[in-house]
C-alpha positions in Angstrom: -3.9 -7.2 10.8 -6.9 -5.9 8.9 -9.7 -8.4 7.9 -9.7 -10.3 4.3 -10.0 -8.3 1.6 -13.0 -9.4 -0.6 -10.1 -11.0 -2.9 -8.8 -13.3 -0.3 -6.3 -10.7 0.5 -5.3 -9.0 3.8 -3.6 -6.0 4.8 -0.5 -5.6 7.4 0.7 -3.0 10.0 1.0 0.5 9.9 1.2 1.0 6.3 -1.8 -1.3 5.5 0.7 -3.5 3.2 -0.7 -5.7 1.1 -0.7 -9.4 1.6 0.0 -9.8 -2.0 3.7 -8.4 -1.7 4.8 -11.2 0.9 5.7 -13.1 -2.0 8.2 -10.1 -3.4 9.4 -9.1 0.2 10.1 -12.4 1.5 13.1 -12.0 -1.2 14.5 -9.5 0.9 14.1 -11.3 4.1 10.7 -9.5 5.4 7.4 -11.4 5.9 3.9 -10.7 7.7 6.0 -10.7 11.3 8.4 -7.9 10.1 5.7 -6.0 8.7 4.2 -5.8 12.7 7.2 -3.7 12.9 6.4 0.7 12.5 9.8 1.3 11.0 9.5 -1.8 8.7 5.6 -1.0 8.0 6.7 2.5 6.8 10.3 1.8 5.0 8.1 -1.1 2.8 5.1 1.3 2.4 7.5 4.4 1.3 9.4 1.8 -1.3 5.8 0.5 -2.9 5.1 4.2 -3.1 8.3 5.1 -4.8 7.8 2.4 -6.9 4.3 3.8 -8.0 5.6 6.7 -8.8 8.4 5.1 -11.1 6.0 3.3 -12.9 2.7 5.8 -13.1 4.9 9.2 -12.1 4.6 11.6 -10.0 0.8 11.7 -10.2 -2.2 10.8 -8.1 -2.4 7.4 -10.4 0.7 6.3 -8.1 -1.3 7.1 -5.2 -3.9 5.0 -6.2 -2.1 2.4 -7.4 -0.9 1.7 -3.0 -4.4 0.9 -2.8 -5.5 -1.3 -5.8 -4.7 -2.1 -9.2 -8.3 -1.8 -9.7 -9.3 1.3 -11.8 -12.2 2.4 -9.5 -11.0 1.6 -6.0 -7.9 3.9 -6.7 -10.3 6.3 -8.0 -12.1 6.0 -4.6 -9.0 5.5 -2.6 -7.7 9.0 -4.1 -10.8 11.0 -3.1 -10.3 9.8 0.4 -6.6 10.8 0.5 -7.5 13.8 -1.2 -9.7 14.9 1.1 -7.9 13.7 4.4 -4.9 15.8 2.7 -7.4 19.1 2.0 -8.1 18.8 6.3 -4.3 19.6 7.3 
């Protein structure tokens, strides 16, 4: 588990998943124990990505939006995902 976010927030696992979805996931069963798991980590941070993508498209914006629905940390979060994807 990563430190508190500076909104009181903290992220889980592999996927870095935001403590703000516990609310959403505990719906289907899955809490901050669960999300300790890889293959749980990664199925949760693949369906918050695909539902990016529904909402924002196929475009960076989705990307961003993983991170933060703030404006400029996606637009920081982006350049570093951008440029870790550029060194592959």
């Amino acid at each position: 588990m990563s430190p508190k976010n500076s909104d009181g927030t903290w992220d889980i696992g592999l996927m870095q998943i935001n403590s703000s979805w516990l609310p959403k996931l505990s719906q289907f069963g899955i809490g901050e124990k669960e999300l300790l798991d890889r293959c749980v980590s990664a199925n949760v941070g693949a369906w918050i990505l695909a539902s990016n993508i529904a909402s924002h498209g196929p475009v960076w914006k989705a990307v961003g939006a993983y991170n933060s629905p703030n404006a400029e940390s996606q637009r920081i979060y982006i350049q570093k995902v951008m440029n870790n994807y550029g060194g592959l």
